[in-house]
C-alpha atoms as one frame of an Amber mdcrd trajectory, in Angstrom:
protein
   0.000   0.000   0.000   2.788   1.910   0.057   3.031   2.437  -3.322  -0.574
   3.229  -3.645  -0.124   6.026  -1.205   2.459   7.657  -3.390   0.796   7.564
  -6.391  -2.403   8.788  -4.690  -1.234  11.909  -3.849   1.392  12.363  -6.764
  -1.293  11.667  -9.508  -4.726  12.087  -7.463  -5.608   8.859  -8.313  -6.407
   6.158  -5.716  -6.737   2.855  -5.956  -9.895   1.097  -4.164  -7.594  -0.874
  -1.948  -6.048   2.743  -0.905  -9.416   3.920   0.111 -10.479   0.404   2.201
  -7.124   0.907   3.872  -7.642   4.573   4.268 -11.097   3.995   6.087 -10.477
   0.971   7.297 -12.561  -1.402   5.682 -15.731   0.048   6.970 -18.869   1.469
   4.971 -16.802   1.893   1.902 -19.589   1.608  -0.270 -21.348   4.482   1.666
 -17.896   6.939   1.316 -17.453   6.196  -1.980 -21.479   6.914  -2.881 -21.114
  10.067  -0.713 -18.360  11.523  -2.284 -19.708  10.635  -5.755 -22.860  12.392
  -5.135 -20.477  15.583  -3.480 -18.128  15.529  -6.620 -15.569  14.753  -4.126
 -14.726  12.173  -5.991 -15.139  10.564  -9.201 -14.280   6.957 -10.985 -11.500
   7.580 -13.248 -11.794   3.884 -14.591 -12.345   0.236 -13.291  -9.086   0.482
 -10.638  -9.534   4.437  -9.513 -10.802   6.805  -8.383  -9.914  10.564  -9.437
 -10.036  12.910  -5.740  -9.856  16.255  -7.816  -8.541  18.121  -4.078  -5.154
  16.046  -4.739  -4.527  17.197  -7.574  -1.331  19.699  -7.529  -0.861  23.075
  -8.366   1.190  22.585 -11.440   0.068  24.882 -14.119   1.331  29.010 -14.139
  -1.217  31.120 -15.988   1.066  32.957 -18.166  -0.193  36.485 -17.747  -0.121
  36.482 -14.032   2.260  33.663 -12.910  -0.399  32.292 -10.718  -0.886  28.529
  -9.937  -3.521  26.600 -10.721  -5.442  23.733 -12.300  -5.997  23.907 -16.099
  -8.788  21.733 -17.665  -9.320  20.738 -21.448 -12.174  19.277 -23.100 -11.907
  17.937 -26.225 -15.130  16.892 -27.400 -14.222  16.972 -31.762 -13.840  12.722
 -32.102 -17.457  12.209 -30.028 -20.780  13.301 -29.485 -22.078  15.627 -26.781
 -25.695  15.507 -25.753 -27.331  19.128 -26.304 -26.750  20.848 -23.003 -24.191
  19.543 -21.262 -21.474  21.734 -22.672 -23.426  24.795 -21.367 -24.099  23.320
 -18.134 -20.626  22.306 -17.944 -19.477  26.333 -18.680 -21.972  27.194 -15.873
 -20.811  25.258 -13.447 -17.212  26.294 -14.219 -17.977  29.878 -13.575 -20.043
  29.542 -10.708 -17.751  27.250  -9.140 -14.877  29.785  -9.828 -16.629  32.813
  -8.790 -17.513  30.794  -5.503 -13.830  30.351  -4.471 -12.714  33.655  -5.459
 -11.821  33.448  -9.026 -10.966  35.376 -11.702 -13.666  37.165 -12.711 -11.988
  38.481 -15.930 -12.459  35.047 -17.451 -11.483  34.092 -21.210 -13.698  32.032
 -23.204
């Protein structure tokens, strides 16, 4: 578990086994539901879990030198139901207006 632990907080991504170590075998189902439902936490694939607050400041904006996250959608090779990409903006904003943002934002 060792190993898990480093990757978990040097990628983000943790490994179920991580997490039923972590809480120690109890109600894991019930964590993991909870902080699905809280966007705490998300499944990245069929062995992790993505825990977006582990994720490092890593990326400088260039016109300010201030760190933060930077996220990309690429959505050209699929389809995209209508309305989710606007949702998607709005929560962006909101969320980053919430937590004291920029509120000079680029789109």
């Amino acid at each position: 578990l060792e190993e898990d632990a480093r990757s978990t907080f040097e990628t983000a991504l943790a490994s179920r086994d991580f997490l039923e170590h972590v809480w120690k075998g109890e109600q894991i189902e019930f964590f993991i539901d909870l902080m699905k439902r809280t966007m705490l936490l998300s499944e990245w694939n069929r062995e992790f879990y993505l825990i977006p607050s582990l994720l490092r400041d890593t990326y400088m904006i260039p016109e300010t030198g201030i760190a933060g996250h930077r996220c990309v959608y690429d959505f050209s090779s699929g389809f995209l139901p209508n309305g989710v990409f606007q949702r998607l903006l709005c929560l962006c904003v909101e969320l980053s207006s919430r937590s004291g943002g920029n509120t000079n934002l680029k789109l």
